[in-house]
C-alpha positions in Angstrom: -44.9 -2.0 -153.6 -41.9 -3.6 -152.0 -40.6 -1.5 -148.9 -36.8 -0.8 -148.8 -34.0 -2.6 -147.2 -33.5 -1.9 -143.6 -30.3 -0.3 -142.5 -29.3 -3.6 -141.1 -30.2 -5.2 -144.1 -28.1 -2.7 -146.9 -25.2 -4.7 -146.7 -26.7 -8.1 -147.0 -26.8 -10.3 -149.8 -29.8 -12.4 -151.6 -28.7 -15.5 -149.1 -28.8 -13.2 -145.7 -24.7 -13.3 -145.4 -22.8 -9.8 -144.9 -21.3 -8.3 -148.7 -17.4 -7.5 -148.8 -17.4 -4.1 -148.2 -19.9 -4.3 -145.7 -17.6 -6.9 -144.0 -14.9 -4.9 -144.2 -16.6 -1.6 -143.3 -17.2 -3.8 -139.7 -13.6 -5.1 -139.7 -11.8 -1.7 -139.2 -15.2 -0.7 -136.8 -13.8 -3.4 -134.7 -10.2 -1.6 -134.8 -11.9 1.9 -133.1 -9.6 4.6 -133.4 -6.5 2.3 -133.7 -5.8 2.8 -137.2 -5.6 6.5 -136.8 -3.8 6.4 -133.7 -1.2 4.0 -135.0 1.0 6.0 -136.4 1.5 8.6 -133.6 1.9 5.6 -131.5 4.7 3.7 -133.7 6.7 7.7 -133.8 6.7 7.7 -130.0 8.1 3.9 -129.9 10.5 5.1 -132.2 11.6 8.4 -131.3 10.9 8.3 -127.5 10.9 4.8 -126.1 13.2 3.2 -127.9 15.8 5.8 -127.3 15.3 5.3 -124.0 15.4 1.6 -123.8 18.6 2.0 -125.8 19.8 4.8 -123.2 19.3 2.4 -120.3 20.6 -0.6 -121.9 23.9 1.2 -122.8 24.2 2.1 -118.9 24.8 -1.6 -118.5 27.6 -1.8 -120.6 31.6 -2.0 -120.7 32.0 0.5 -124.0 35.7 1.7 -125.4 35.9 5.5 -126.7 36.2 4.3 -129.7 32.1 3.2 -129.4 33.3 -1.0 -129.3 31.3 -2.9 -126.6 33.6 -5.1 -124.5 30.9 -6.3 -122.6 28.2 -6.0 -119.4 29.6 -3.6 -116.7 26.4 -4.3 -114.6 25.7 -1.5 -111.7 29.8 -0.5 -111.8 29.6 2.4 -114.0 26.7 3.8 -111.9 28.9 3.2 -108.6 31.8 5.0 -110.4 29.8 7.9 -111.1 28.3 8.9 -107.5 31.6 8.4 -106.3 32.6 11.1 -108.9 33.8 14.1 -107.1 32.1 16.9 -108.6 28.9 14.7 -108.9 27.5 16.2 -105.6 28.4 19.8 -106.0 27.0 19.3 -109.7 24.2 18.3 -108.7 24.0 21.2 -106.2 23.9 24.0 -108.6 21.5 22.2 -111.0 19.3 22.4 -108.5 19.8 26.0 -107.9 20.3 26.7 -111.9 16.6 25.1 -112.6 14.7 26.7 -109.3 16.3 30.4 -109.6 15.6 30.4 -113.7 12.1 28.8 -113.6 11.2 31.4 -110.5 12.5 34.8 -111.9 11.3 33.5 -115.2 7.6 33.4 -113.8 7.8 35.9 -112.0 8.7 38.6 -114.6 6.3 36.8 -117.2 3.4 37.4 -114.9 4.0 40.9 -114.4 4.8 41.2 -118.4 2.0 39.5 -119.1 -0.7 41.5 -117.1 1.4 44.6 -118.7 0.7 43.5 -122.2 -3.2 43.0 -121.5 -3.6 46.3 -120.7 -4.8 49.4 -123.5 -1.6 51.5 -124.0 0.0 52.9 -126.6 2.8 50.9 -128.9 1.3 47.8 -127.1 1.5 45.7 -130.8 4.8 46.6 -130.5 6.3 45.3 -127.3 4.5 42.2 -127.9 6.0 42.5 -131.3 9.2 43.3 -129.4 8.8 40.1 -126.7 9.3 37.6 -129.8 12.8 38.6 -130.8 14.7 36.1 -128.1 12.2 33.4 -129.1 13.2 33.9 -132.4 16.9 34.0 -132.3 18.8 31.2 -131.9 19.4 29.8 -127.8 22.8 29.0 -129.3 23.0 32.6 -131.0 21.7 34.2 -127.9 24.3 33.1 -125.8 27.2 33.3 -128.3 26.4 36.9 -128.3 26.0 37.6 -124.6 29.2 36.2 -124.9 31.3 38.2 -127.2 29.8 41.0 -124.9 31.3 39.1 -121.8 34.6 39.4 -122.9 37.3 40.2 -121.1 39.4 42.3 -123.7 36.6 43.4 -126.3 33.8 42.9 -124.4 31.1 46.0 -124.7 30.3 45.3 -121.1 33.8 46.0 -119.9 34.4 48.9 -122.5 31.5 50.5 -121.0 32.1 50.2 -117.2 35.8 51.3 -118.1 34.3 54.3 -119.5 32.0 55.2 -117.1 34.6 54.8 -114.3 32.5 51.9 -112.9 35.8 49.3 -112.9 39.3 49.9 -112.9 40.3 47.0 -114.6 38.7 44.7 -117.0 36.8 42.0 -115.7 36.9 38.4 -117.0 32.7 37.5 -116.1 33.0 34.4 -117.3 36.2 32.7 -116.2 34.8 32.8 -112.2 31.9 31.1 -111.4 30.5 33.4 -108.8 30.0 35.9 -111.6 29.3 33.1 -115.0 26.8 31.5 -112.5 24.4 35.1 -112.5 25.2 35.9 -116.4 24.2 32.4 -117.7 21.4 32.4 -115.5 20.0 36.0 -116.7 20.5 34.4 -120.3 18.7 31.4 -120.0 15.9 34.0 -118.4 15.9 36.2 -121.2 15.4 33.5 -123.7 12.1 32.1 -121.5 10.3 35.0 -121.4 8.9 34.9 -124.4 6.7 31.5 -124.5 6.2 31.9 -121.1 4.8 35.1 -121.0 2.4 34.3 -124.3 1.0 31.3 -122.0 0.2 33.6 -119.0 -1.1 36.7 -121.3 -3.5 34.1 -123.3 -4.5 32.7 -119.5 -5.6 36.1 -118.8 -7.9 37.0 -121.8 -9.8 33.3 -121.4 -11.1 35.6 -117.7 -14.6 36.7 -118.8 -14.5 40.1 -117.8 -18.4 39.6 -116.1 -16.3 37.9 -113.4 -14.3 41.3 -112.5 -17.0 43.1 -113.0 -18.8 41.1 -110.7 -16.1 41.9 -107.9 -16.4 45.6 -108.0 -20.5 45.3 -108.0 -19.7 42.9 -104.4 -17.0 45.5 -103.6 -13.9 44.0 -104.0 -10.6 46.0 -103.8 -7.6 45.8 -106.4 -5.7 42.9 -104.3 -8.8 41.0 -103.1 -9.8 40.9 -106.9 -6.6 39.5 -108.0 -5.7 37.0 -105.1 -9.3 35.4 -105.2 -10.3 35.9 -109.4 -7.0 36.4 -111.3 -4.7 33.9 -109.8 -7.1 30.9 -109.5 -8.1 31.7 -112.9 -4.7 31.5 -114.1 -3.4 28.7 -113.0 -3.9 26.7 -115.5 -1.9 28.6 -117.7 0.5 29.1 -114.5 1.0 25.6 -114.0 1.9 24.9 -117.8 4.4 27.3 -117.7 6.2 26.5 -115.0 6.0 22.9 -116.2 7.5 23.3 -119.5 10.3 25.6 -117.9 11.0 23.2 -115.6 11.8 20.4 -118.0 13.6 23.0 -120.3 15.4 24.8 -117.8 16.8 21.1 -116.0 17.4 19.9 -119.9 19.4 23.1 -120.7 22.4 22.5 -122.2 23.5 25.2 -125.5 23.4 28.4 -122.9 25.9 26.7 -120.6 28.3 25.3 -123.2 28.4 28.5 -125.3 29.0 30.6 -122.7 31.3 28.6 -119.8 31.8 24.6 -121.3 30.7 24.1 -118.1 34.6 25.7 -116.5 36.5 26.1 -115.1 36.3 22.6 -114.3 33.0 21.7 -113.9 32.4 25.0 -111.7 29.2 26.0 -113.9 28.5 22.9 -115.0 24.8 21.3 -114.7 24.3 17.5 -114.9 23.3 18.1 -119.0 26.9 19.3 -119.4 28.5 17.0 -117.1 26.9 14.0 -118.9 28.4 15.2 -121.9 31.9 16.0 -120.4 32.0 12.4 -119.5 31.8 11.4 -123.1 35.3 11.8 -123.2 36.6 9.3 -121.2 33.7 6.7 -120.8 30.2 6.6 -122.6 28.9 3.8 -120.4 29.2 6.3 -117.3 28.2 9.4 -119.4 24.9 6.8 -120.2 24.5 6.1 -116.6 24.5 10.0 -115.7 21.6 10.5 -118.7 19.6 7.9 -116.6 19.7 9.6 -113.8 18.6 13.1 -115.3 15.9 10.8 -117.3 14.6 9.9 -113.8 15.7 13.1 -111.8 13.0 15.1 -114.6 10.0 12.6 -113.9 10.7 12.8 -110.3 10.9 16.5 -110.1 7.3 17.4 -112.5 5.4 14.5 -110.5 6.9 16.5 -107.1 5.4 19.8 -108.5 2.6 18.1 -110.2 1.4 16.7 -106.5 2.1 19.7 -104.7 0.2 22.0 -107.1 -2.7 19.7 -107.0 -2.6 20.2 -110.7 -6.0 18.2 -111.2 -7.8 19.6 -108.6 -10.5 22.4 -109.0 -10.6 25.6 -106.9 
């Protein structure tokens, strides 16, 4: 009886040489995971280098409002935006827009998110509840804290007028040592939400043997927390404040809705004043998106090496 084909043998033919579809079974082995891979790959090139390339080549270049090149401008429109006059106190309260958001906005997501892993009653509910500003609209969101801003119909100033609380009505928004706080408490309200869902699904990955293990060795409340809970949740820590970060610096619909970045550009971040500069020269307003391009990379690698993100405790 004649013994069957080895497996190194199936795909060969009566003269010993490889069949087609054995040949080609080998070809795309030889490829790996490339031909999977190859499409996610050509979508970045398209949607996220090449945009880029674009972003920086346009930097470079002499362009009319009208969108007509006219030529290279080489470094000058970069020169004629850090001598920009505002470009220094914009980039002042960028700073302070994306540190004092991305830091109450962890803060009050941690404590909502050990609230919401606790038994209590209507719990479903205010998790329920949390969604609604993730929802909505950022654009919505703001256009509504808006209209509650205002200075003749605003509910806000109808109510403090009622209550006694002001004499007269205030315009919130037309001063920037009063937009600055408002916008701000918007762009928190609209965090909360994903951030707080990343914290409260850190907190249920703890295996509870771990706590229990803590009060067994006698470990108090704080001492349980500061040496389980927080090292175990910073993970989920880390990728929040990551992802604010980059959202937070990148935010642009709160402030425009709300301010346009006035008076002047008094609430304006470095996302609205590349925009403003649109208006009178794209090559600049191209050089100042290169520069938040970079000033975003710099920052996450600055918290990345601090945090020791890849480090184990």
């Amino acid at each position: 009886m004649k013994a069957p084909p080895s497996p190194a043998d199936a795909g060969r033919g009566r003269d010993g040489r490889v069949s087609g579809p054995a040949r080609r079974r080998g070809g795309l082995a030889r490829l790996g995971p490339l031909p999977w891979i190859a499409p996610v790959v050509l979508l970045i090139l398209a949607v996220v280098v090449w945009p880029v390339v674009e972003l920086i080549r346009t930097s470079f270049l002499n362009i009319s409002i009208a969108g007509k090149v006219r030529g290279g401008a080489g470094t000058d429109k970069f020169a004629k935006l850090f001598e920009e006059s505002d470009f220094g106190a914009v980039l002042f309260w960028t700073a302070v827009w994306t540190v004092v958001v991305v830091a109450v906005t962890m803060l009050v997501s941690l404590a909502l998110a050990q609230l919401f892993n606790q038994n209590f009653p209507g719990r479903r509910l205010t998790r329920w509840a949390l969604i609604a500003p993730w929802a909505a609209s950022v654009l919505m969101t703001a256009i509504g804290f808006k209209w509650m801003l205002n200075q003749t119909a605003g509910v806000l100033n109808t109510l403090m007028l009622d209550l006694g609380l002001i004499e007269t009505s205030r315009d919130w928004l037309g001063r920037s040592d009063t937009a600055w706080p408002w916008m701000m408490a918007v762009a928190v309200f609209v965090s909360l939400p994903f951030t707080t869902y990343t914290l409260l699904a850190g907190l249920q990955t703890i295996p509870q043997d771990v706590y229990e293990a803590s009060r067994i060795d006698g470990a108090g409340t704080w001492q349980t927390y500061r040496r389980i809970t927080l090292p175990l949740l910073r993970p989920a820590f880390l990728v929040g404040v990551v992802i604010n970060l980059i959202n937070v610096f990148n935010s642009f619909p709160i402030i425009w809705a709300m301010t346009q970045g006035g008076p002047g550009y008094d609430t304006s971040t470095t996302m609205v004043f590349m925009y403003k500069l649109k208006e009178t020269d794209i090559g600049e307003s191209a050089a100042m998106s290169v520069v938040n391009f970079a000033m975003v990379v710099v920052l996450v690698l600055i918290f990345l090496k601090v945090s020791r993100w890849n480090e184990e405790d």
